[in-house]
C-alpha positions as CSV (number, residue, x, y, z in Angstrom):
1,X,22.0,-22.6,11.2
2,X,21.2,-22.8,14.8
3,X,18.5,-25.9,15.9
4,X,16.1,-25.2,17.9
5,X,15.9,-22.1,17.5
6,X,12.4,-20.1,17.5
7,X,11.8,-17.6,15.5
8,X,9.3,-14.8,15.6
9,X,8.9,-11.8,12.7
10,X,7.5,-8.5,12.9
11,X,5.2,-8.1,10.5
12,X,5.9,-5.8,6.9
13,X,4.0,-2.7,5.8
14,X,3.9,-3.3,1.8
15,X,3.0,0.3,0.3
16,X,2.1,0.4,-3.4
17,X,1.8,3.4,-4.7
18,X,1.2,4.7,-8.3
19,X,-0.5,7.6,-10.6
20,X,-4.2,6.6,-11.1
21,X,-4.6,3.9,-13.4
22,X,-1.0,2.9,-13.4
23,X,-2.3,-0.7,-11.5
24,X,-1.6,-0.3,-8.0
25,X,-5.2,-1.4,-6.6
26,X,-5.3,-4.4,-9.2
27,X,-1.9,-5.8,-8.5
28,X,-2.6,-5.1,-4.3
29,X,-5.3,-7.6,-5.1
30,X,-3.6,-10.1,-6.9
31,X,-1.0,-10.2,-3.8
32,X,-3.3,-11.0,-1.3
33,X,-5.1,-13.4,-3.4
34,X,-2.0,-15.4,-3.6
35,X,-0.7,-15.1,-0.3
36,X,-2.2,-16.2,2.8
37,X,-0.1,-14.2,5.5
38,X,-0.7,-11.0,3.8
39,X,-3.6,-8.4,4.0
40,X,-5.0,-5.9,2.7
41,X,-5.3,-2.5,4.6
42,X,-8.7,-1.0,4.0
43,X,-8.3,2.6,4.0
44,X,-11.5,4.9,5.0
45,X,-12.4,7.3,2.4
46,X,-15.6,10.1,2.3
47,X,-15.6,9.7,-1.3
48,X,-18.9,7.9,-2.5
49,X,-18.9,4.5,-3.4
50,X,-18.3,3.6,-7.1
51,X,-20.4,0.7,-8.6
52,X,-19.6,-2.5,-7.5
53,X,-17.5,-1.5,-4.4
54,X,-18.1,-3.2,-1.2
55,X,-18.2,-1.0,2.3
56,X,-15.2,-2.7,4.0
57,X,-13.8,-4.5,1.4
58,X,-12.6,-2.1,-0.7
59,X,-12.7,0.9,1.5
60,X,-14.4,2.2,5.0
61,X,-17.0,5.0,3.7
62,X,-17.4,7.3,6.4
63,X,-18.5,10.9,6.6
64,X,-16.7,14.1,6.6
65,X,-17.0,14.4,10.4
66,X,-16.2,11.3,11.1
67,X,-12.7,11.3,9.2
68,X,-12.3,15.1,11.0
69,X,-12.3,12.9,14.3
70,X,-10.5,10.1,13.6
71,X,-7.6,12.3,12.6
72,X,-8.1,14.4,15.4
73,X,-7.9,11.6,17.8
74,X,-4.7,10.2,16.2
75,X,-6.5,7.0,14.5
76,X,-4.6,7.1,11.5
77,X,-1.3,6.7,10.4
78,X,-1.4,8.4,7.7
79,X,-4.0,10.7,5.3
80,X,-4.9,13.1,2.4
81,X,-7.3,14.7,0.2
82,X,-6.8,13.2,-3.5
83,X,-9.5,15.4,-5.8
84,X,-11.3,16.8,-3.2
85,X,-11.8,13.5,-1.4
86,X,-10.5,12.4,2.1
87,X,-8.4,9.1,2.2
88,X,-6.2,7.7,5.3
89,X,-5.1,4.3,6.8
90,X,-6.9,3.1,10.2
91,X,-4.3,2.4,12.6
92,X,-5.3,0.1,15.5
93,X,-5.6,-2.7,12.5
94,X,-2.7,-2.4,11.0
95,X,-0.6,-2.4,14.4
96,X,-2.5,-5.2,15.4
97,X,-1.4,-7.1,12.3
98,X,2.2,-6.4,12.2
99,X,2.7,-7.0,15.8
100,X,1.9,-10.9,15.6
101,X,4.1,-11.3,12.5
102,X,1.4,-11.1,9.4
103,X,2.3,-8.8,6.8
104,X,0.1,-5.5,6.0
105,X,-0.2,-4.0,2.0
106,X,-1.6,-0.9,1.3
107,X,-2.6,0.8,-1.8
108,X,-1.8,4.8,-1.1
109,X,-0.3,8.0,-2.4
110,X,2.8,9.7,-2.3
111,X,1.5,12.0,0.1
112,X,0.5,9.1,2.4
113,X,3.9,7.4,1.8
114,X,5.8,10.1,3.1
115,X,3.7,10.5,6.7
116,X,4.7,6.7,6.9
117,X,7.8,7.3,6.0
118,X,7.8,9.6,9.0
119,X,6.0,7.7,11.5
120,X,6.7,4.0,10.5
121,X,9.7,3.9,8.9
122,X,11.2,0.9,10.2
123,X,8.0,-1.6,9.4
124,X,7.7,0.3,5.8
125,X,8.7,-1.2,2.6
126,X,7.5,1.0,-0.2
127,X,7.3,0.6,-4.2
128,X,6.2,2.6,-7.1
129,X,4.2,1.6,-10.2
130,X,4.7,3.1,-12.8
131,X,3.1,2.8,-16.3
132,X,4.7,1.8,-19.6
133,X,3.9,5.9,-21.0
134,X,1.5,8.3,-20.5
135,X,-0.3,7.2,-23.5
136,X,-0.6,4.2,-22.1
137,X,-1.9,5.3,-18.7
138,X,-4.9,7.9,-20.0
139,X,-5.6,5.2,-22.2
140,X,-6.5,3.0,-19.2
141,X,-8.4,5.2,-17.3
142,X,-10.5,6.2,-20.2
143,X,-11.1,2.2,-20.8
144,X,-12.0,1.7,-17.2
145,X,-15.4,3.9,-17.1
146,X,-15.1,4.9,-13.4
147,X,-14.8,8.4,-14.3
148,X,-16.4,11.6,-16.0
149,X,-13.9,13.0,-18.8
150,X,-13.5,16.0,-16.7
151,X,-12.3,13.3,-13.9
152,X,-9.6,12.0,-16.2
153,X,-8.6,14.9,-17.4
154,X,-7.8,15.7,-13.9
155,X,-6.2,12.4,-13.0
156,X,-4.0,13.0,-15.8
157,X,-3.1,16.5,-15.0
158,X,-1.9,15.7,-11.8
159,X,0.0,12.7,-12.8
160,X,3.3,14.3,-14.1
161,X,3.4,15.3,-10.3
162,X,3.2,12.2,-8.5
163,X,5.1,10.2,-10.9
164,X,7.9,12.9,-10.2
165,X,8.1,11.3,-6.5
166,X,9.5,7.7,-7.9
167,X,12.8,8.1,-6.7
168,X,11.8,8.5,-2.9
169,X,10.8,4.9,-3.0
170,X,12.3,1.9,-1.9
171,X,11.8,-0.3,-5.5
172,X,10.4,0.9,-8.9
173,X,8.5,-1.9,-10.4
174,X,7.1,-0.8,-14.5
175,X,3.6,-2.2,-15.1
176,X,3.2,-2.6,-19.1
177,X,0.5,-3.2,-21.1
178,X,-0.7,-7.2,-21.1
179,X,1.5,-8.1,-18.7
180,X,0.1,-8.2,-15.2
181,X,1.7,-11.3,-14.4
182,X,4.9,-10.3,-14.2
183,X,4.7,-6.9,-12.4
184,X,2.8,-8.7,-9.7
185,X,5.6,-11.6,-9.7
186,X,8.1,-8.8,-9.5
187,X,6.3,-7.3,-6.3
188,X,6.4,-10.7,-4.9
189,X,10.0,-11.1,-5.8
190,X,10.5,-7.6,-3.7
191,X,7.9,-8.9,-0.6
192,X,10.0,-12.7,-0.6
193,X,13.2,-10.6,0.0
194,X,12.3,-8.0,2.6
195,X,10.8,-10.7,4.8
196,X,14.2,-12.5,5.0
197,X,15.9,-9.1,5.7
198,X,14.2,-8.4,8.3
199,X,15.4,-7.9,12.0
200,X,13.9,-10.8,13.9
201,X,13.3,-11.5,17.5
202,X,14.6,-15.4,18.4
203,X,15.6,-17.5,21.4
204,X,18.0,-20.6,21.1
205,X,19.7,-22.9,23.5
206,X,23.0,-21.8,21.8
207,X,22.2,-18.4,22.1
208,X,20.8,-15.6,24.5
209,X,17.9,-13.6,23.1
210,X,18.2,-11.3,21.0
211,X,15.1,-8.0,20.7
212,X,14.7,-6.5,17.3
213,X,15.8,-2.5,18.3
C-alpha cells in the first residue's frame, strides 16, 4: 500500500428499482438512515401528495408545466410517466453530490434506469428488488392503503412487465416477507463493494497522478 498517498472518490449513483410494493422506497430509506455519506435523491413528481408525505423530503411536487420545462431545458437526468403521473431525477443536485465524493441513491423505474444507463453509465450502479411472489406483492400493496383497488389492480397489471427487465441490472437482491433486515444488509453488502471498485483519482510521492478516465 502506498503512504501518503491521498485519495479522492467520485461519488456512486445507487439506483433501486422494483415493481410497486416490492420495497424499494422502504429499503432506500433504511440506507440512508444508516449511512452518513449517502443521500437520497428527491425526485420531482406532478402526482399529488399522499398522506403523510413531506414536499422535499419525499418528492418535489411541481406542476405539469413546470416538469414540461425542466425537461425541456435538460434539468433532468432522467424521467417518465408511471400511471399517468410525471416522475424524473433533478440533475444539478445529484452532479453536485457525486462530484465531491458522497454517494447519490435513488428510488426509480426501469424506464428511468435505462436513460441513466444512457447518460450516466459510468457513475451508475443499479439493483432490482424483487418480491418473494406475486402473492406476496398484491398482498402488500393491498395492506399498505395508499391506493384505490382500481389503483392496485393497475399496479399489479403492469408488474409482470417491469419485473421482466431484472436481468438488465447490475445485482438482483429478493426482498421476502419479514425480513427487511437482510435485503437492506444485502444492498449494503453490494454499495461496500462498488465503492472499493471504483476508479479513483490519487497523488503520491511514489507515484505521478493518476485521472479517473
Amino acid at each position: 500500500m502506498m503512504s501518503g498517498a491521498e485519495i479522492e472518490r467520485r461519488g456512486i449513483l445507487l439506483v433501486l428499482s422494483s415493481p410497486s410494493g416490492a420495497g424499494k422506497t422502504t429499503i432506500t430509506r433504511e440506507l440512508v438512515a444508516r449511512d452518513a455519506n449517502l443521500r437520497i435523491s428527491v425526485s420531482v413528481t406532478t402526482r399529488p401528495k399522499r398522506a403523510g408525505e413531506v414536499d422535499g423530503q419525499h418528492y418535489h411536487f411541481i406542476s405539469g408545466e413546470r416538469f414540461d420545462e425542466m425537461v425541456a431545458k435538460g434539468e433532468l437526468l432522467e424521467h417518465a410517466t408511471v400511471f399517468g403521473n410525471c416522475y424524473g431525477t433533478p440533475r444539478a443536485p445529484v452532479e453536485a453530490v457525486l462530484s465531491a465524493g458522497g454517494d447519490i441513491v435513488s428510488d426509480i423505474d426501469w424506464q428511468g434506469t435505462q436513460q441513466l444507463e444512457a447518460s450516466v453509465r459510468g457513475d451508475l450502479v443499479s439493483v432490482f428488488i424483487l418480491p418473494p411472489s406475486m402473492a406476496a406483492l398484491e398482498e402488500r400493496l393491498r395492506t399498505r392503503a395508499q391506493d384505490s383497488a382500481e389503483v392496485v389492480r393497475a399496479r399489479m397489471a403492469k408488474s409482470t412487465d417491469e419485473m421482466s427487465h431484472w436481468p438488465e441490472y447490475d445485482y438482483v437482491v429478493v426482498n421476502h416477507n419479514n425480513d427487511l433486515e437482510a435485503s437492506v444488509r444485502r444492498v449494503q453488502a453490494i454499495l461496500a463493494a462498488e465503492r472499493v471498485k471504483r476508479c479513483l483519482l490519487y497523488t503520491s510521492d511514489a507515484a505521478d497522478d493518476l485521472t479517473r478516465v
